[in-house]
N, C-alpha and C positions, 0 to 999 in steps of 0.2 A: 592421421585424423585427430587422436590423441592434442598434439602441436599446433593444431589448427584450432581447437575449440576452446583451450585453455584460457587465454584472453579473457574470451566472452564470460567463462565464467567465474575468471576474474574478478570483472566489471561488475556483474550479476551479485555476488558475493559481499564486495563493498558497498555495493547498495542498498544489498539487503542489509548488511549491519549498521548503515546508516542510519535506515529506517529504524530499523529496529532500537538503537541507540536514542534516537529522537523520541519513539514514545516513550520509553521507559528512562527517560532526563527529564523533559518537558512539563511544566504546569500548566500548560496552556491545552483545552481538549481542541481547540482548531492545528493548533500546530501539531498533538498528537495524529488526528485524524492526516495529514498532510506526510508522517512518516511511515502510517500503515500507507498510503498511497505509495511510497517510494518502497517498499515492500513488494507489494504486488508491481510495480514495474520495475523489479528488479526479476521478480519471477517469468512478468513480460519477456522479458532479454534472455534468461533462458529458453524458452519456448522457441525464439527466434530463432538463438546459439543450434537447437537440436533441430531445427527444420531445413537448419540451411544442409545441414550435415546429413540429414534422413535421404534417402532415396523416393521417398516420399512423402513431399514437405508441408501438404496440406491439413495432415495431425496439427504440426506448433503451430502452423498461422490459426486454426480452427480453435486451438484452444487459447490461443494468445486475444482473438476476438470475445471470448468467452470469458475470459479474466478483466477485459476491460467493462466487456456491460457488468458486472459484477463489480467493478470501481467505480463505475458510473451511478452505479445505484445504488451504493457504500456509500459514497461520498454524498450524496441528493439528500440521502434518509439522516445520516449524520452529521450534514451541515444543519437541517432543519430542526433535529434535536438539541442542537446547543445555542440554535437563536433560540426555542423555547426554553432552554434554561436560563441563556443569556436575560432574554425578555422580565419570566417569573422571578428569578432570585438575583439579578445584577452586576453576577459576579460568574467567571468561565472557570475558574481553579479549582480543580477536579478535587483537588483536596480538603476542600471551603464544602464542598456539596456533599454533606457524608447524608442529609438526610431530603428523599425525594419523593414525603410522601405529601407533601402540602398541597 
């Protein structure tokens, strides 16, 4: 089983260090938001990796639907907060915005 799952979390692994490499590189908060996304579906692909494996595999799919409404509405809340930044201050570079209380 071991032989069989490795791959997946392989895959899983690269992904997440992609992501994770993407936000913590990035000056862009869209593109940052777009690497937590590859994050979580890299943790997606785990979920999947252990359900296939599980003898009972409706735990990873249940919680792999649970990580996505939770991206879905990451990503809703956090796209809307950087068009209001976008909008008020002109500029998305997380580094440019040190002050947010105007």
């Amino acid at each position: 089983m071991i032989n069989n799952i490795l791959p997946y979390l392989v895959v899983s692994g690269l992904l997440f260090a992609i992501g994770f490499a993407v936000v913590v590189s990035k000056k862009n908060l869209i593109l940052m938001l777009m690497g937590v996304e590859l994050m979580l579906n890299a943790v997606n692909v785990n979920f999947a990796a252990f359900s296939k494996f599980d003898p009972d595999p409706v735990k990873g799919q249940i919680f792999s639907i649970f990580v996505m409404i939770v991206a879905a509405a990451e990503i809703a809340v956090g796209l809307a907060i950087v068009l209001k930044i976008r909008r008020h201050y002109h500029e998305i570079d997380p580094e440019k915005l040190n002050n947010l209380r105007d």
